[in-house]
C-alpha positions as CSV (number, residue, x, y, z in Angstrom):
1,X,40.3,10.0,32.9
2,X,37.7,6.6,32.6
3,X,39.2,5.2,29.4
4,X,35.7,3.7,28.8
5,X,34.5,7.9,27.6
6,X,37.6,8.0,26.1
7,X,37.8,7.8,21.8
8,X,41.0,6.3,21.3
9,X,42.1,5.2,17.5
10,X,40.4,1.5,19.6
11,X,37.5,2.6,20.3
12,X,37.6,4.6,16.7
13,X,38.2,1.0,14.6
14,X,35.7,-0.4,16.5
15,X,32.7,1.9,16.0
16,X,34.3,2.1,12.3
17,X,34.0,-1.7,11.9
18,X,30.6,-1.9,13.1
19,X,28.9,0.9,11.0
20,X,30.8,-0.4,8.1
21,X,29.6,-3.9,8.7
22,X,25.7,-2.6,9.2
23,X,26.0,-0.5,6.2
24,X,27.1,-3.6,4.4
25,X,24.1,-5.5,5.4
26,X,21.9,-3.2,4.8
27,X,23.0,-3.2,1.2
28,X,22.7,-6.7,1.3
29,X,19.2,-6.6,1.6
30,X,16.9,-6.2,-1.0
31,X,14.7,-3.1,-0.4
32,X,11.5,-3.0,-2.8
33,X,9.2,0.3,-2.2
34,X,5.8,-0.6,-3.2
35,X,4.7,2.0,-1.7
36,X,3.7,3.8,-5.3
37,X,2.6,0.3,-6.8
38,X,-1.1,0.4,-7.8
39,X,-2.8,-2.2,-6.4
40,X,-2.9,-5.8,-9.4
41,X,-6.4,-7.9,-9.1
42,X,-4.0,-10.5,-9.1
43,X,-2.8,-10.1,-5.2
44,X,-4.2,-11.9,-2.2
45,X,-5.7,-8.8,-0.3
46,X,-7.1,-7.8,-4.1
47,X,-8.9,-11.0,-4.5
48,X,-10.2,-11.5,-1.1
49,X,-11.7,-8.1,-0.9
50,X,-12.9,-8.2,-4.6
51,X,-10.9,-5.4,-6.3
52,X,-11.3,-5.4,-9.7
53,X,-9.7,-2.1,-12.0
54,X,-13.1,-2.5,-14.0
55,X,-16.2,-2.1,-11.8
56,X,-18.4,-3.8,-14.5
57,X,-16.4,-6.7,-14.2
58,X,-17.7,-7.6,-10.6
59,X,-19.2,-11.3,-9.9
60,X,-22.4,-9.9,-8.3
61,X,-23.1,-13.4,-7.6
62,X,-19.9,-13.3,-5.5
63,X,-20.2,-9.8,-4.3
64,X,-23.9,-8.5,-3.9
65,X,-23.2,-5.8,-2.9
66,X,-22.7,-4.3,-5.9
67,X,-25.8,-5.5,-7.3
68,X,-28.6,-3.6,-8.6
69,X,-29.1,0.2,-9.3
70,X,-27.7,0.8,-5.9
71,X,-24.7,-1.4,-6.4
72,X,-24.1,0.2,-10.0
73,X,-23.5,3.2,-8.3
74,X,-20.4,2.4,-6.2
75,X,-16.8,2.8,-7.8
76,X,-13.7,3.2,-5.7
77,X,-13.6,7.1,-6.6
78,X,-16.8,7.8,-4.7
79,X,-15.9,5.4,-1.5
80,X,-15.4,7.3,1.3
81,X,-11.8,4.8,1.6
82,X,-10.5,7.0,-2.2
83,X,-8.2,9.4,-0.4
84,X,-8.4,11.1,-3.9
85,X,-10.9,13.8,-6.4
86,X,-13.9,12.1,-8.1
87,X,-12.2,12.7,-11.0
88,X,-9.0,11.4,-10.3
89,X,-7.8,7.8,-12.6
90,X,-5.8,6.5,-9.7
91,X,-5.5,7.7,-6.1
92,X,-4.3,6.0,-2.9
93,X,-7.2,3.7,-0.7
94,X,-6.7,3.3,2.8
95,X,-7.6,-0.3,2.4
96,X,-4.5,-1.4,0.6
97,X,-2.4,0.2,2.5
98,X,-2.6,3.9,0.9
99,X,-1.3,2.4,-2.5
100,X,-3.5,3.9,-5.7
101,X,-6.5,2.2,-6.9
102,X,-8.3,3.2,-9.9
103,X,-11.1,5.2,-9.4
104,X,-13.5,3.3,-12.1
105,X,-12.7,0.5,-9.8
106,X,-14.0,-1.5,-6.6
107,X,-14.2,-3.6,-4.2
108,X,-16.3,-5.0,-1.5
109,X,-15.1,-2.6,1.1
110,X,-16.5,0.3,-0.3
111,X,-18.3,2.7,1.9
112,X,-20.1,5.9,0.7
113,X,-18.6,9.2,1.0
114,X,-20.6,11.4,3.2
């Protein structure tokens, strides 16, 4: 028989030792899920794109877009981006990585539903 198929209590240790020594550096590592995290104002992506959790509160000197009786209109719970109901608080936007938003919120990406 090839001795190189063959498990043998060597071959055994030695897959043992190397599972055991991946597991422990995988425990090593820290592992934060911010997956279900809703988005702060105070992160990078939040402040380049505008979010705010108040839409009220946008600069419209900064961010036209949201000027006017047009712009007074848009809230992240009726862009087309809100992967959630009109009537949801908090739902996930595709924008920030499908982590919730709040839905009385906005930002400059916003795009109306159709």
């Amino acid at each position: 028989m090839n001795s190189e198929k063959l498990m043998n209590r060597r071959n055994f240790l030695k897959l043992g030792a190397k599972a055991g020594g991946g597991a422990l550096a995988l425990s090593v590592i820290p592992i934060k899920l911010i997956a279900g995290e809703e988005v702060g104002e105070d992160e990078a992506l939040a402040q380049a794109m505008g979010y705010v959790v108040d839409a009220s509160a946008v600069d419209t000197t900064k961010f036209p877009k949201r000027a006017g009786e047009e712009g007074a209109k848009q809230f992240c719970n009726n862009c087309a981006l809100y992967a959630g109901d009109a009537d949801s608080e908090t739902a996930p936007c595709s924008i920030f990585q499908n982590r919730p938003v709040r839905g009385a919120g906005w930002c400059n990406a916003w795009v109306a539903k159709t």
